[in-house]
C-alpha positions as CSV (number, residue, x, y, z in Angstrom):
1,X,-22.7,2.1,18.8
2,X,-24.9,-0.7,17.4
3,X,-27.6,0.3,19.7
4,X,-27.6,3.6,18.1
5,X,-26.9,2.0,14.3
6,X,-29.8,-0.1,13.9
7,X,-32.2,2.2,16.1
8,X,-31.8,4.8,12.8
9,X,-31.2,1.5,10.2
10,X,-33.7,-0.5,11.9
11,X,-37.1,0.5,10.3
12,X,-38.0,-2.5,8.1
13,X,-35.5,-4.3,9.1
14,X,-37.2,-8.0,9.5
15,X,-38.9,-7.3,6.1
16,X,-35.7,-8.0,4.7
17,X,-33.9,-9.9,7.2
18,X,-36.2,-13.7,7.7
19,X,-34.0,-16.2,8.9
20,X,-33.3,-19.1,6.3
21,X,-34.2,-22.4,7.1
22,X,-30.6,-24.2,6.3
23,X,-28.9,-21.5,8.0
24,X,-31.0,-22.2,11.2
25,X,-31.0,-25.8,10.6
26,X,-27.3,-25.3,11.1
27,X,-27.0,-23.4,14.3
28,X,-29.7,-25.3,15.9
29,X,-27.9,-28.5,15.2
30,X,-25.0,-26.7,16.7
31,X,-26.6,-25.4,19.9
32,X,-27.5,-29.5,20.2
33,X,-29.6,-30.2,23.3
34,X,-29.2,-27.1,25.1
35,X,-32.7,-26.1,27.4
36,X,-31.4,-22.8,28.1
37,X,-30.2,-20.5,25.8
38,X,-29.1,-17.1,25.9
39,X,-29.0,-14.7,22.6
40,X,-27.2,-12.1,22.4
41,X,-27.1,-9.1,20.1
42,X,-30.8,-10.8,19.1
43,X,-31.9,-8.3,16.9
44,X,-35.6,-9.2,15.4
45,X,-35.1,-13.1,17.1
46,X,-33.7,-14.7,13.6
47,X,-32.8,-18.1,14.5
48,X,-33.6,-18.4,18.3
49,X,-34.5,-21.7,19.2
50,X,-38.1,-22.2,20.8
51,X,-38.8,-23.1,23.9
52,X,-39.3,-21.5,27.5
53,X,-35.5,-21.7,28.3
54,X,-34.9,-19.5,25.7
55,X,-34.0,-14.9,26.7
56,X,-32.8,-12.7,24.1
57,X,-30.3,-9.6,24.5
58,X,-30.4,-6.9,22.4
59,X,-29.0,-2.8,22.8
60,X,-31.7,-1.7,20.1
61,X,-35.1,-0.9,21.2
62,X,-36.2,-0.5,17.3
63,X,-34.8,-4.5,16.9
64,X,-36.6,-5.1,20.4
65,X,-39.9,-3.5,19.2
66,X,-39.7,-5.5,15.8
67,X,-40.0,-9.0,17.4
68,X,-42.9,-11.0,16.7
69,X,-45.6,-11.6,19.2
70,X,-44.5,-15.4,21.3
71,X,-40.7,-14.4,20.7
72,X,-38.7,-15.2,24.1
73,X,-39.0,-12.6,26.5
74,X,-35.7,-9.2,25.7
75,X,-33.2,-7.7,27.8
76,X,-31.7,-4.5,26.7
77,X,-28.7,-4.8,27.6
78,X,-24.7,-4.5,26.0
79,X,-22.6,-8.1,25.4
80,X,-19.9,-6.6,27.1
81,X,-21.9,-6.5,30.5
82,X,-24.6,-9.3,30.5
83,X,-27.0,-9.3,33.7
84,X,-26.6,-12.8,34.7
85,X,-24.3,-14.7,36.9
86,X,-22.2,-17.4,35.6
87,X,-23.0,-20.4,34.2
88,X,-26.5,-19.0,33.9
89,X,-27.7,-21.1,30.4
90,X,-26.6,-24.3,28.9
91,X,-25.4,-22.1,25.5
92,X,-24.8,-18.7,24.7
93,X,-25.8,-17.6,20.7
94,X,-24.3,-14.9,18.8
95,X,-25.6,-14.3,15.4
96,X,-24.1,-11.7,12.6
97,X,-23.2,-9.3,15.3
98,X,-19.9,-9.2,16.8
99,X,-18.7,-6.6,14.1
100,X,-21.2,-4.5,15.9
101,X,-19.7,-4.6,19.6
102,X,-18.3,-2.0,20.9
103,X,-15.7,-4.3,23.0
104,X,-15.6,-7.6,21.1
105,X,-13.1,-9.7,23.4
106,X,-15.3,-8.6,26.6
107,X,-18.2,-9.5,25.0
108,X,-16.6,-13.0,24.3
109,X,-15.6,-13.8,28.2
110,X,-19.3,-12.3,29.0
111,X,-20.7,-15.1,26.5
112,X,-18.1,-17.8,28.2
113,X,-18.7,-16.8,31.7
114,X,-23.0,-17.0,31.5
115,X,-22.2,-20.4,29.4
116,X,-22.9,-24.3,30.9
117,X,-21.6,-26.1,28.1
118,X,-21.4,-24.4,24.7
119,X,-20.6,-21.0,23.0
120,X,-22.2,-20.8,19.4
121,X,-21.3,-18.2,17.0
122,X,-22.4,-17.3,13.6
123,X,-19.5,-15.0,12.3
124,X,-17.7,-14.6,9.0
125,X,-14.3,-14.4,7.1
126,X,-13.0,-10.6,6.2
127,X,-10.4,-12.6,3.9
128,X,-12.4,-15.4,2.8
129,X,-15.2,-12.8,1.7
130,X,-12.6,-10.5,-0.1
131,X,-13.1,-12.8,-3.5
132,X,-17.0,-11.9,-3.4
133,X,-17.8,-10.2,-6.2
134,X,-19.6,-7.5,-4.5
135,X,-16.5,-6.0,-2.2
136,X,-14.1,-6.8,-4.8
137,X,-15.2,-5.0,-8.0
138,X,-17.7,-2.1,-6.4
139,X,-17.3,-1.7,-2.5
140,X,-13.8,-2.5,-1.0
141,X,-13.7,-0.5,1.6
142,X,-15.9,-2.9,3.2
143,X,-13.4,-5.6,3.6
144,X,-11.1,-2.7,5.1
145,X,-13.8,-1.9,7.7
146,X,-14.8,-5.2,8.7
147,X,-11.0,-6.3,8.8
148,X,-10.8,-3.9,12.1
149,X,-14.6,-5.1,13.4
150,X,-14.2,-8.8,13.1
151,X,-12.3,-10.7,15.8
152,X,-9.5,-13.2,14.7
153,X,-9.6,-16.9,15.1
154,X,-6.6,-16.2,17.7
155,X,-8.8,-14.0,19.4
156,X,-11.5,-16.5,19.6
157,X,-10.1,-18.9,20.8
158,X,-8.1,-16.9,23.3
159,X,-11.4,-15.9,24.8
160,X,-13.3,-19.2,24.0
161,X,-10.3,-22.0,23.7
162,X,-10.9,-25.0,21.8
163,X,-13.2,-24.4,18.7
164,X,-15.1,-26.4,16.2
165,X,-15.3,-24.7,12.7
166,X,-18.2,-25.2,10.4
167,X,-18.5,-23.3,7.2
168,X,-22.2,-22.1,6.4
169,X,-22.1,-22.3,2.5
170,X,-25.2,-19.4,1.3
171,X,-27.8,-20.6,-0.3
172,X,-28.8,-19.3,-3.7
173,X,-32.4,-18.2,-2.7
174,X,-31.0,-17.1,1.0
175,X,-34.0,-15.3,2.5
176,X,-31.8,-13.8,5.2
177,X,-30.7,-10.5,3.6
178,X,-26.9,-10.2,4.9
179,X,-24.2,-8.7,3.0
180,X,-23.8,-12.4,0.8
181,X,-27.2,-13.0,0.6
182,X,-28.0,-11.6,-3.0
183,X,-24.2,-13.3,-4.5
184,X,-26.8,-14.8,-7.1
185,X,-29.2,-12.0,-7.4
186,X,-27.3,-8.9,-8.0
187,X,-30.2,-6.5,-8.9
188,X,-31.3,-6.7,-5.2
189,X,-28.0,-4.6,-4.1
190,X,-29.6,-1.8,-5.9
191,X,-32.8,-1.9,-4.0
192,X,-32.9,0.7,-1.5
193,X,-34.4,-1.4,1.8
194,X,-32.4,-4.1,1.0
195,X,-29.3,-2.0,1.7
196,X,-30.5,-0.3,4.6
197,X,-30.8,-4.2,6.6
198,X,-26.9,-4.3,5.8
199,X,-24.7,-2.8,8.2
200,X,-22.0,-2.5,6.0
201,X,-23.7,-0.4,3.5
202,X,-24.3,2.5,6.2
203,X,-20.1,2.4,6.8
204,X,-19.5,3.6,3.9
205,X,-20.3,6.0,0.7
206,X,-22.3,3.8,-1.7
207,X,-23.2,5.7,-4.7
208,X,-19.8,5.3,-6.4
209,X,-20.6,1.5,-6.1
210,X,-24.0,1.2,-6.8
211,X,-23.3,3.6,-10.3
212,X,-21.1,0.8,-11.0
213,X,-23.3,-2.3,-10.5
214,X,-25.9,-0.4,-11.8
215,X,-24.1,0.1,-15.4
216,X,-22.3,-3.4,-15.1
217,X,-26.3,-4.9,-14.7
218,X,-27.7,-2.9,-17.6
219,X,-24.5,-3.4,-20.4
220,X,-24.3,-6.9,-19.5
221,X,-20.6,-6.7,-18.4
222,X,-21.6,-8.1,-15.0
223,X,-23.2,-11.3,-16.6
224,X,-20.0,-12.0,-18.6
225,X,-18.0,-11.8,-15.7
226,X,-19.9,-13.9,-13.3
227,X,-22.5,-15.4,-15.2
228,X,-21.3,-18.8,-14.1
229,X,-22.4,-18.0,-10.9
230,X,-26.0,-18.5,-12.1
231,X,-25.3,-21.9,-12.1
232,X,-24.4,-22.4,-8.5
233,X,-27.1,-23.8,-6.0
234,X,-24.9,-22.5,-2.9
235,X,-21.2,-20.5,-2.7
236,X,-18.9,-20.1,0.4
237,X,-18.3,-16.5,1.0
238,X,-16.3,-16.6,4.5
239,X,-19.6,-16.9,6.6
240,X,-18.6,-19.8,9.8
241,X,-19.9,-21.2,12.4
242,X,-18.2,-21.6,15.7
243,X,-18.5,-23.9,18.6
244,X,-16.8,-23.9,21.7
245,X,-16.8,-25.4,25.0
246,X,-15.6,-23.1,27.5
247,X,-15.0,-25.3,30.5
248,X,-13.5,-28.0,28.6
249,X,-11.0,-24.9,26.7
């Protein structure tokens, strides 16, 4: 399915989609010394560390096509069935894209079984996000969805065992257009290609939503309700990152 999602959703994808630099900062300090590193669910290449060590996965040949020129080298190919024996790379990475697997727990053994030393995931809360502003006053359904998409922390760590838990607090100016990324910059949900690089958004019928913002944004209701926000340099939204060692779990 996410193959076939992002090669229709996928056009202009990376003009919205640019990995941050504190997000990155984050995952890279995560996936620590690791020389070989496996990607999966790649996408465009947002936040793949460099180096020759370095081989991306990705179903999508529209995300394939839309990574730059010196990006590692991309297999297309499912998480659930990764071409490479065990132990293959010191780390596997998964970035914003387990909601998108067709079998999620599969897809976590796959990432344990081609792993050395460390499983690193960038994943998020369903709960913790319910609060944000954006699901709870104009598009709830989304929460619903992503409630059935998103593995639990039991399942994680029944697949992973041990984990480390870090939370990923989104930047204010977060150039990496995910469903949180605009929390301080609400006019961008109404802009059409900015939608389009959010999953989410294609789930579900936005129009009701969007009339909403929209109106909320023009009569100023939305600024007395969450005005405060513009004073916030960063706000938690659910967004984690894990880290697991398999063989020691």
């Amino acid at each position: 399915m996410a193959a076939k999602l992002y090669d229709e959703i996928g056009v202009g994808y990376s003009d919205y989609r640019r990995p941050d630099p504190r997000i990155a900062a984050a995952i890279h300090s995560a996936l620590g010394d690791a020389a070989s590193v496996v990607n999966v669910g790649a996408g465009t290449g947002s936040y793949e560390p460099k180096g020759s060590g370095v081989v991306a996965v990705e179903p999508s040949s529209e995300m394939i096509r839309q990574r730059s020129s010196g990006s590692a080298p991309a297999l297309q190919a499912e998480a659930a069935a990764l071409p490479f024996g065990d132990d293959t790379f010191d780390a596997a990475l998964a970035v914003l894209t387990l909601h998108h697997w067709t079998d999620r727990l599969r897809g976590l053994a796959e990432l344990a079984r081609v792993a050395r030393e460390r499983v690193v995931i960038l994943t998020f809360d369903p709960e913790a996000c319910r609060c944000f502003w954006l699901v709870e006053d104009y598009f709830p359904l989304i929460t619903e969805i992503d409630r059935t998409l998103v593995p639990t922390l039991a399942e994680y760590r029944q697949a992973l065992g041990a984990l480390e838990i870090r939370e990923i607090p989104v930047p204010h100016d977060c150039s990496d257009g995910f469903l949180g990324a605009y929390w301080r910059r609400p006019e961008r949900y109404l802009d059409d290609g900015a939608r389009r690089a959010i999953s989410a958004f294609q789930k579900i019928d936005t129009e009701p939503g969007l009339q909403r913002l929209r109106a909320d944004l023009d009569s100023g209701r939305w600024h007395e309700n969450y005005g405060g926000l513009l004073e916030r340099d960063a706000l938690d939204l659910g967004y984690r990152l894990l880290i697991s060692a398999p063989r020691s779990g």
